[in-house]
GUVEX-397100 format. One line per 10 residues: number of its first residue (from 1); their letters; for each residue x, z, y of N, C-alpha, C. Coordinates in steps of 0.05 Angstrom, whole numbers, plus 5000, padded with zeros to 4 digits. Layout:
BEGIN
NUM> A> X,Z,Y,X,Z,Y,X,Z,Y ~ ... $
This chain:
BEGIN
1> XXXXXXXXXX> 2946,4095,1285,2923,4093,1268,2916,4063,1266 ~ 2914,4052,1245,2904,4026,1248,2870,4023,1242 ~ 2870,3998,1247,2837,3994,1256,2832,3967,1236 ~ 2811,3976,1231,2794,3952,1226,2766,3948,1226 ~ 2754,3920,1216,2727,3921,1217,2718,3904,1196 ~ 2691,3911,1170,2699,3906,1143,2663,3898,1156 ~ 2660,3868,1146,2638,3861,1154,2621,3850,1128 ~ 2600,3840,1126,2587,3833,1106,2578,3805,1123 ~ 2579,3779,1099,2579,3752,1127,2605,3739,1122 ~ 2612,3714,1125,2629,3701,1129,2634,3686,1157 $
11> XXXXXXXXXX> 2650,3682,1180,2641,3669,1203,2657,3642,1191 ~ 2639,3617,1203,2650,3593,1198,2673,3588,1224 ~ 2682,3574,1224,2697,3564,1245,2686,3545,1265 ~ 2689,3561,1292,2674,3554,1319,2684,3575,1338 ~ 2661,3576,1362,2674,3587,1382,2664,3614,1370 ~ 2648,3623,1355,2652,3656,1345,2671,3664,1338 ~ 2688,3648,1310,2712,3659,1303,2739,3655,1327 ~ 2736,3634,1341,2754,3630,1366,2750,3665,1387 ~ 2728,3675,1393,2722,3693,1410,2721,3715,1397 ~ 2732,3719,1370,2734,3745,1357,2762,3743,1354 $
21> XXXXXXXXXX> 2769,3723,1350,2800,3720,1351,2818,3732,1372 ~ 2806,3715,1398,2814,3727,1423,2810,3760,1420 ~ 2801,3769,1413,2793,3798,1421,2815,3811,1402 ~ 2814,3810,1380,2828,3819,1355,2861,3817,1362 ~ 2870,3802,1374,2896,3791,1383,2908,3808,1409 ~ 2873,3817,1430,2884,3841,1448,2892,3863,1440 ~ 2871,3866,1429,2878,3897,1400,2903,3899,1400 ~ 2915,3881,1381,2950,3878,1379,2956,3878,1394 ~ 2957,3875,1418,2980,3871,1443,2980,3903,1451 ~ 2952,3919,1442,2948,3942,1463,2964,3968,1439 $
31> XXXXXXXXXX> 2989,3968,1432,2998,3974,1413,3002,4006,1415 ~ 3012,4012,1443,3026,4034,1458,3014,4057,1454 ~ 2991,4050,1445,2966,4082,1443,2968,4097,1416 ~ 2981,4082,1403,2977,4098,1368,2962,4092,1350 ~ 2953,4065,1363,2927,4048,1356,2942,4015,1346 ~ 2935,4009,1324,2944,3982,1319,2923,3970,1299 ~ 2921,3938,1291,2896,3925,1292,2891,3902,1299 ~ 2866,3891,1303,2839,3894,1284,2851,3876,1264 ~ 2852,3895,1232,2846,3869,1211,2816,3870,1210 ~ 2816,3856,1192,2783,3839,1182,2779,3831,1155 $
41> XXXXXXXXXX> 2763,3848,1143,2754,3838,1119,2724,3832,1121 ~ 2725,3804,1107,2687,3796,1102,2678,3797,1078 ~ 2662,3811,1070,2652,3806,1050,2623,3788,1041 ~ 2627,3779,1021,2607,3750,1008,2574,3772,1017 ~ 2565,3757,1023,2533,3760,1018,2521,3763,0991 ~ 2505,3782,0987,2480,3784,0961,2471,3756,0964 ~ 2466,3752,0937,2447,3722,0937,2415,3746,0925 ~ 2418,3774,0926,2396,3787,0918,2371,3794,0927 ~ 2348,3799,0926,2337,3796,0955,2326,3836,0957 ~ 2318,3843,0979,2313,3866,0999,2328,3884,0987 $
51> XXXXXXXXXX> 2333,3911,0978,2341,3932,0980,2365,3930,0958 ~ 2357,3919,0938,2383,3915,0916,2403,3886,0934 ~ 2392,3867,0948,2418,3861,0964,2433,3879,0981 ~ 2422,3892,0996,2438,3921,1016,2455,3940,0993 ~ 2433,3944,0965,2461,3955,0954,2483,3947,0936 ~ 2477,3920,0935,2495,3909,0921,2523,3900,0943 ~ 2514,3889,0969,2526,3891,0986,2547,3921,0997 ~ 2530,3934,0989,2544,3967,1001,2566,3973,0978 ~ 2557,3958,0958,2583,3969,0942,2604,3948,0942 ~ 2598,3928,0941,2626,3910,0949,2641,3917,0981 $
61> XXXXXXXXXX> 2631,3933,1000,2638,3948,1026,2648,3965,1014 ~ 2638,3983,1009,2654,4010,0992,2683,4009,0983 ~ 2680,3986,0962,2702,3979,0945,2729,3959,0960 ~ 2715,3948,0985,2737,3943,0999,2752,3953,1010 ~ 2744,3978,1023,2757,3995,1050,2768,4004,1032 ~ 2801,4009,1049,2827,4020,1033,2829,4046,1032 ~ 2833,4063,1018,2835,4081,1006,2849,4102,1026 ~ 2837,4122,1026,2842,4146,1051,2840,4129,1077 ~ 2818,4111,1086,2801,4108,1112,2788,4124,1119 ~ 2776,4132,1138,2757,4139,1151,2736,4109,1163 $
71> XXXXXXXXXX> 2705,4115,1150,2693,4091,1159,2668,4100,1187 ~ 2660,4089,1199,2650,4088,1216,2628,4067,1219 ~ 2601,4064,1227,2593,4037,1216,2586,4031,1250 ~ 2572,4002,1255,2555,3995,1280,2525,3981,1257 ~ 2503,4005,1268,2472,3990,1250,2462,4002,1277 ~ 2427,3982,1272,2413,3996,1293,2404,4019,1289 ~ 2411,4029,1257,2397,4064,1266,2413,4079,1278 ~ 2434,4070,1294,2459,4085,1300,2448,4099,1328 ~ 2464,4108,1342,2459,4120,1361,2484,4106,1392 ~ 2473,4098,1411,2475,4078,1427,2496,4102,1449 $
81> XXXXXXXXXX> 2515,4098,1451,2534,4108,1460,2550,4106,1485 ~ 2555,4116,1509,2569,4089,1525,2612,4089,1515 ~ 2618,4063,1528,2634,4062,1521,2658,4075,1527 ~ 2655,4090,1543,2674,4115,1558,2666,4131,1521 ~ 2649,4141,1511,2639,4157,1485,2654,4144,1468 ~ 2656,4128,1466,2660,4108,1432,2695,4107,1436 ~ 2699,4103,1461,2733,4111,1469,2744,4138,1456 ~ 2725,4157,1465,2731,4183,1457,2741,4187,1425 ~ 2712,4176,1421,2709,4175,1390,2743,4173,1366 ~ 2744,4145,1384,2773,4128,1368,2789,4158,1376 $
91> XXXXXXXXXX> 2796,4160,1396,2820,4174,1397,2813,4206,1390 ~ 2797,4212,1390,2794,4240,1370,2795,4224,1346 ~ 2792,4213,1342,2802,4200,1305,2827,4204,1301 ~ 2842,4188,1326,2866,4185,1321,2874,4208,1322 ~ 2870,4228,1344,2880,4255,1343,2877,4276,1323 ~ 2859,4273,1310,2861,4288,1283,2881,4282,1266 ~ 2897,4262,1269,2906,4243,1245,2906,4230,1221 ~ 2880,4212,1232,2867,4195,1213,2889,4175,1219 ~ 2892,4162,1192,2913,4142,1192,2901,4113,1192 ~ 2871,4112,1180,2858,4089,1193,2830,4080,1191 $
101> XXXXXXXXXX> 2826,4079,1209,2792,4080,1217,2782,4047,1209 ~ 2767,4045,1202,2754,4022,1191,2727,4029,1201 ~ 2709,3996,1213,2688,4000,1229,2667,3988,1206 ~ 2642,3986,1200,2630,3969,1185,2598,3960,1199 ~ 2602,3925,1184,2576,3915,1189,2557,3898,1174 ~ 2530,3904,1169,2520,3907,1145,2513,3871,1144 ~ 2501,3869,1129,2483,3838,1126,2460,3841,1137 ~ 2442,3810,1134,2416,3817,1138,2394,3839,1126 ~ 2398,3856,1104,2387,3877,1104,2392,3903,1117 ~ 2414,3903,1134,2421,3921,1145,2440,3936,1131 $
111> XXXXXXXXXX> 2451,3965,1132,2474,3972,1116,2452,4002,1097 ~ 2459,3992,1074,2453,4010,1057,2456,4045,1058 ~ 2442,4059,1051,2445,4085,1064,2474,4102,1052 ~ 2483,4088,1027,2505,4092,1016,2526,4091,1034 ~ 2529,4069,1055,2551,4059,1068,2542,4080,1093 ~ 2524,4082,1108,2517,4106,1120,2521,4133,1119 ~ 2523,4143,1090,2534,4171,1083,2557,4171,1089 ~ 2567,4148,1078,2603,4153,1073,2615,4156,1110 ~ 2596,4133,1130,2610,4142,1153,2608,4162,1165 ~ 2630,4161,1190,2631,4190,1204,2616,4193,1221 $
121> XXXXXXXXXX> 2609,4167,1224,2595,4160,1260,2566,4139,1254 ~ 2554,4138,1269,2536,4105,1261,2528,4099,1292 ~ 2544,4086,1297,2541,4068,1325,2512,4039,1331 ~ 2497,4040,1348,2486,4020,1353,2491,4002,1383 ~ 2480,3975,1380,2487,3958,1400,2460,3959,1412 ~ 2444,3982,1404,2414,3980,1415,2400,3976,1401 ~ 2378,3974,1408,2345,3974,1384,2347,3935,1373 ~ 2352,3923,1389,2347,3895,1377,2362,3893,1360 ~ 2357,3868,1340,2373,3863,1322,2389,3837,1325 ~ 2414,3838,1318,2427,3811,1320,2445,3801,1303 $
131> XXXXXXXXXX> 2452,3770,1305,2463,3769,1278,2491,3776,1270 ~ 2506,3775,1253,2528,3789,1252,2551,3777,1254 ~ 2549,3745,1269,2573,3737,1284,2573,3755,1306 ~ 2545,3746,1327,2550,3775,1355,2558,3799,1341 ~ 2553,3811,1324,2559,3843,1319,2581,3843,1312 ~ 2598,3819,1302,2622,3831,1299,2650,3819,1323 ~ 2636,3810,1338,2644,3799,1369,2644,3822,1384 ~ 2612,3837,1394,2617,3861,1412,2628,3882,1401 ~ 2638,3877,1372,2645,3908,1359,2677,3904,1363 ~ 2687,3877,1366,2716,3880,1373,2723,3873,1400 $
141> XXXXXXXXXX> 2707,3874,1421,2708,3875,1446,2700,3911,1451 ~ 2689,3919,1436,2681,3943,1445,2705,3962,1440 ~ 2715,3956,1417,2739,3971,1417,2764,3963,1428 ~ 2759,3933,1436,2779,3929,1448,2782,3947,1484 ~ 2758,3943,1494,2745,3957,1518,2758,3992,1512 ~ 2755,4005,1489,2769,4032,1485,2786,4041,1483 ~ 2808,4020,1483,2837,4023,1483,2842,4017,1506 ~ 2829,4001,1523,2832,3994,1556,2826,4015,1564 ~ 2803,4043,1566,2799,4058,1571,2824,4084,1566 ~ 2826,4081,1542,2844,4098,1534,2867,4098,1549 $
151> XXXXXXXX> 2880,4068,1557,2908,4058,1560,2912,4063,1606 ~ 2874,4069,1607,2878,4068,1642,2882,4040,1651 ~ 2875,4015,1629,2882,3993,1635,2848,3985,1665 ~ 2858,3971,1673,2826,3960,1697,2807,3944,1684 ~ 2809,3928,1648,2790,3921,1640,2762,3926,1640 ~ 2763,3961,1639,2737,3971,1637,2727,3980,1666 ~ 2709,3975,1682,2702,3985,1708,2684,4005,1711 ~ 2685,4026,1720,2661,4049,1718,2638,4037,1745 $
């Protein structure tokens, strides 16, 4: 199943894109599971402002994710999961045979309720809000952490 994570945001180059890199690169190495990954698509920011930026945003998300995905999002209305759960998650994906799961993350308005319907899941990092270099840092450490789980690797420690 391959993976990805379709963000809203551009990261500049620094130690965010350096430390999403690193993570994205473990993904790949952790191949053995049936699991391969993380691409990355960003999409441009609304220059629109409150609710018509979220949905103008939600449709350029929409229109990116590749055709017969399964999407999944990380917002704070999501529901806060531990990561032994979100492990599960992927690999009942995979075990159904979804051919590829795509994760999504909204802009500063948050993710439109459009992009919400369409996922299967809606994951949070908790009640605070943060910006969407961290969200899309712990969202590929987190999955990276699920394939460690998955794989019995010692990354993850109970």
């Amino acid at each position: 199943m391959k993976l990805g994570l379709i963000c809203v945001g551009r990261l500049k180059a620094g130690p965010e894109r350096e430390l999403f890199a690193r993570y994205a690169e473990r993904i790949r190495a952790l191949r053995r599971l049936g699991l391969e990954g993380l691409e990355l698509k960003e999409i441009d920011e609304s220059k629109a402002a409150g609710a018509e930026r979220a949905s103008r945003e939600a449709m350029d998300l929409l229109a990116a994710l590749p055709a017969e995905s399964r999407l999944a999002a990380f917002d704070e209305r999501g529901r806060a999961e531990t990561s032994a759960a979100f492990a599960q998650f992927i690999a009942s994906e995979r075990d159904r045979g979804c051919r590829a799961l795509w994760f999504a993350i909204g802009g500063a308005e948050g993710l439109d309720e459009s992009v919400r319907a369409r996922a299967t899941a809606i994951f949070s990092f908790g009640a605070m809000t943060l910006p969407h270099q961290l969200a899309r840092i712990l969202a590929a450490e987190q999955i990276y952490r699920a394939m460690t789980i998955l794989s019995g690797h010692p990354y993850h420690r109970q």
